[in-house]
N, C-alpha and C positions, 0 to 999 in steps of 0.2 A: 788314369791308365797306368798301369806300373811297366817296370821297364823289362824288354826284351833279354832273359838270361841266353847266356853261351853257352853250347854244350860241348865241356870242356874235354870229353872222350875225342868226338871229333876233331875239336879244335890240337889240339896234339897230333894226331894221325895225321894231317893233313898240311900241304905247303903250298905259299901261292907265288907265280912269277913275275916278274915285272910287270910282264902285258895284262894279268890278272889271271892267269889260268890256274887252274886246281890240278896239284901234284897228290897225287895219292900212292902207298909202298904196295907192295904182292903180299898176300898171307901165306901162310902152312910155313913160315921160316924157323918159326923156334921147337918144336916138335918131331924126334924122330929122323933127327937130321945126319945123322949114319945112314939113314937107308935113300938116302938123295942123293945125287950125284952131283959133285964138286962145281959143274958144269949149269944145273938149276939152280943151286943156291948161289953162286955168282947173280945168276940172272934176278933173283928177286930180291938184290942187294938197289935195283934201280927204281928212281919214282917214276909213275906214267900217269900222262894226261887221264882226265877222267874223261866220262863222257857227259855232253849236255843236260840228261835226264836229273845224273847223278849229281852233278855242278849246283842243278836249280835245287835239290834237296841238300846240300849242303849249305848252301847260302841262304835258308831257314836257318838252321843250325847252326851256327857260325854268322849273325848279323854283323859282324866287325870286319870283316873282309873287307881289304880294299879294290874296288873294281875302278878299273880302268877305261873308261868311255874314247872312244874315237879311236 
């Protein structure tokens, strides 16, 4: 059986926390960013939890993750 590759796009984009949880950033940051307000692009300067669905398909993609049981 050969071994489970990273997928290392993913693996970049993505931060996990102590407790395990998956950090993920906002898009549309780098494109046309005069016509955004000073105001949005603060805001998707921040990482946010992912959601469950999104967590279980990354942790395909990313088998190296450290999760955190209990």
């Amino acid at each position: 059986m050969p071994k489970i590759k990273t997928h290392q796009a993913t693996a970049k984009r993505i931060k996990v926390t102590g407790t395990g949880k998956i950090l993920r950033s906002k898009g549309f940051q780098n494109h046309k960013k005069a016509a955004k307000s000073k105001r949005s692009l603060r805001k998707m300067d921040d990482m946010l939890p992912t959601s469950a669905g999104v967590a279980r398909r990354i942790r395909k993609l990313v088998p190296g993750l450290k999760v955190r049981k209990g």
